[in-house]
N, C-alpha and C positions, 0 to 999 in steps of 0.2 A: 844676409838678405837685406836688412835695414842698410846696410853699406854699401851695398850692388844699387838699390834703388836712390838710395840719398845721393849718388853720386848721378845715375841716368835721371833724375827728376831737376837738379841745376844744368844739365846739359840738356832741357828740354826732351828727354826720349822718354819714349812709352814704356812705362814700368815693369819687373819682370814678374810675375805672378806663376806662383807654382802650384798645377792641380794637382787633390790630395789623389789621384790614380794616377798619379807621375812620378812620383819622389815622396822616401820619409817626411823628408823636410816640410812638403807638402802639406803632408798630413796633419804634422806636428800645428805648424801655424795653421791650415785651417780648424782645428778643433780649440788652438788656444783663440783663436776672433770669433769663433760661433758655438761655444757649447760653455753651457755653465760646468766651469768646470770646481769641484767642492775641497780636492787634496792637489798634491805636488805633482806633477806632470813627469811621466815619460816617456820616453820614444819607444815603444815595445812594438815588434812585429804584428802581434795582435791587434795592437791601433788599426792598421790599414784592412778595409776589406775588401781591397785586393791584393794581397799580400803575394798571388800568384805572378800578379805581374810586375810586383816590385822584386827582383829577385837578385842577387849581387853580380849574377853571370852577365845579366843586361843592363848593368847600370850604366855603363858606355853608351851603349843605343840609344836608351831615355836621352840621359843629359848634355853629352858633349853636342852634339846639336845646336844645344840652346848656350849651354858654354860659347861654341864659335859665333855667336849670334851678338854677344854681348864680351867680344875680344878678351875671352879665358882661354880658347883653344891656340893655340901656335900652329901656322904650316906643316909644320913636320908632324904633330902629334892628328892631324884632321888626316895628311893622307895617311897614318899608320890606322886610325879608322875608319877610313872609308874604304882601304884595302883590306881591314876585317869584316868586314861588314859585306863588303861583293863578294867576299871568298867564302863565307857562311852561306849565302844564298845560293852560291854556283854549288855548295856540295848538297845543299835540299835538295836542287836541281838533280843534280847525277841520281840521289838516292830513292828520288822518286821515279828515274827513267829505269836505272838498273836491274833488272831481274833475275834470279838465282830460278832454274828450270826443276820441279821435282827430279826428274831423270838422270840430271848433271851430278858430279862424284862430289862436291860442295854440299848441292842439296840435300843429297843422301847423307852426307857427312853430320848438315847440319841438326837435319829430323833425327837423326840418331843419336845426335847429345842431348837436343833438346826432349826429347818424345815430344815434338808438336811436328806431325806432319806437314809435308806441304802437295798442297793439290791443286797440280800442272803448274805451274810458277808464282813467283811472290816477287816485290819490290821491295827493295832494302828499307823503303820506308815502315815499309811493315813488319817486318823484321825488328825494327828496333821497335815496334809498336808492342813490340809481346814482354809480358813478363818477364823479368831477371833476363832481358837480351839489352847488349849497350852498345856504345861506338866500339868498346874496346873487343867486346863480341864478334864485329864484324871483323876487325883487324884479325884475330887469331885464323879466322879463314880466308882473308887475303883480300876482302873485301871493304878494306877502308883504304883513307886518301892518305899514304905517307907526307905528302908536302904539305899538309895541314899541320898550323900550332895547336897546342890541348884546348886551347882555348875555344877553337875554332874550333875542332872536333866537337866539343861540351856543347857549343852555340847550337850547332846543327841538330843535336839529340837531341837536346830539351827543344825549342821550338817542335821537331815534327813528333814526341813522344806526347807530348801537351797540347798539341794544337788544339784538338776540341774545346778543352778547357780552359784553354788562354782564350779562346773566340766565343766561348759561353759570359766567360766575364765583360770582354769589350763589350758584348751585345749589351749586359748588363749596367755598362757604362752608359752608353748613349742612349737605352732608355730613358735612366735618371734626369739626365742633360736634354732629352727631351720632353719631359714630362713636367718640367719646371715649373712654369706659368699654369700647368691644366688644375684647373678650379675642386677644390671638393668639396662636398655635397655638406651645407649647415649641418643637416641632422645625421651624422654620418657617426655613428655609435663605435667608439674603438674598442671598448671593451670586450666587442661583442667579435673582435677580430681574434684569433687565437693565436694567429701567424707574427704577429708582434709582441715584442719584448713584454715582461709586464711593467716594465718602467716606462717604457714609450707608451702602452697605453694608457696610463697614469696619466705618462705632459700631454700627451696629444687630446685628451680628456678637458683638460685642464687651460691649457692654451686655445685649441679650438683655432688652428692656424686656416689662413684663408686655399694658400694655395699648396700645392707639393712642396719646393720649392722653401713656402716658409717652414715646413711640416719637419724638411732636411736641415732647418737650422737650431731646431727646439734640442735644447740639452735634456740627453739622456736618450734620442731617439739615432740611430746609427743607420747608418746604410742601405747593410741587412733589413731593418724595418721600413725602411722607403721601400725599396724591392718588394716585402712583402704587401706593403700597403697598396702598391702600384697592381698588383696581382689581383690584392681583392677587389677594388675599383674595375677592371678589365672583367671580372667574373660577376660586378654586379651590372656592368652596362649588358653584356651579354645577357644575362636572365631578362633584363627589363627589354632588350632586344625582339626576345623571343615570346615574351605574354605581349607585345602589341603586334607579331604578327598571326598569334594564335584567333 
């Protein structure tokens, strides 16, 4: 990264900065420039608290992007992902149009392995939405895309088996990135919060930072404790909401 930028900073280009809910690497440097940190550093999954969407099946979608942006990617290698990338999308597409009818010999076929009925029809999406049901599930009843790579099969399951919980974290995301600048209250008691680590309640104690924002940069306070801090904040405007229109 010091070599990507050292080289775009003498050719005058705008530097490349990596958000830590984008990439390990992300993560890494952002905790080794904002967090005190007291032992030897490593890259462990559990660093990132999104670890949901750092996952190795997406690491192409995240990064190549910004690879071809900053002349990493080659021609050939952008269309061999950009043809993965429309072929994952187009099989959501089919899986969420496709319907398997109770009544149909599929159907029946497939409430009978699984003991989960199905009542008047279902979408493949759903399908794979169920317990110990996969791509490879749907293949044995004739219901998957032969002209797909494994790859592409695996893209398409994890996105619609996840989705909720891949969309609970974005939200999660751009709370944070929104909340940055929002001011917190002088006498704003951490201790008194439960929902935070008890080391973050310690620095956040201690430090007495001004805004969110600084609160995300105090070492030993993580993520997680921004989120919860964000939560308790929103539950004490609320209460004060509601004794001034009582």
């Amino acid at each position: 990264m010091a070599g990507i930028n050292a080289a775009r900073l003498v050719q005058g280009q705008e530097l490349v900065v990596f958000p830590r809910e984008g990439s390990y690497i992300g993560t890494l440097i952002d905790d080794l420039c904002t967090k005190d940190l007291r032992e030897p550093y490593r890259v462990l999954t559990s660093r990132s608290e999104y670890r949901l969407l750092l996952r190795s099946d997406n690491a192409d979608q995240r990064l190549t992007p910004l690879g071809r942006d900053i002349g990493l990617i080659s021609d050939r290698r952008w269309h061999l992902f950009q043809t993965k990338q429309a072929r994952i999308v187009a099989e959501k597409e089919r899986l969420q149009a496709l319907r398997v009818k109770e009544l149909d010999d599929v159907g029946q076929q497939i409430a009978a392995n699984t003991g989960q009925r199905i009542k008047g029809s279902i979408i493949l999406a759903d399908l794979l939405r169920r317990p110990g049901f996969h791509y490879q599930t749907l293949e044995q009843y004739g219901l998957g895309n032969p002209d797909l790579m494994q790859a592409e099969k695996a893209g398409a399951e994890i996105d619609i088996k996840y989705s909720g919980y891949i969309q609970r974290q974005q939200a999660q995301i751009e709370q944070v990135s929104k909340n940055t600048n929002r001011k917190l209250p002088p006498d704003l008691d951490y201790q008194a919060i439960e929902t935070l680590s008890k080391e973050a309640r310690e620095k956040l104690t201690q430090v007495q930072p001004v805004t969110v924002g600084q609160a995300s940069r105090v070492g030993g306070v993580n993520p997680a404790d921004i989120n919860a801090l964000l939560v308790h904040l929103e539950i004490q405007t609320r209460r004060e909401a509601t004794a001034l229109s009582v």
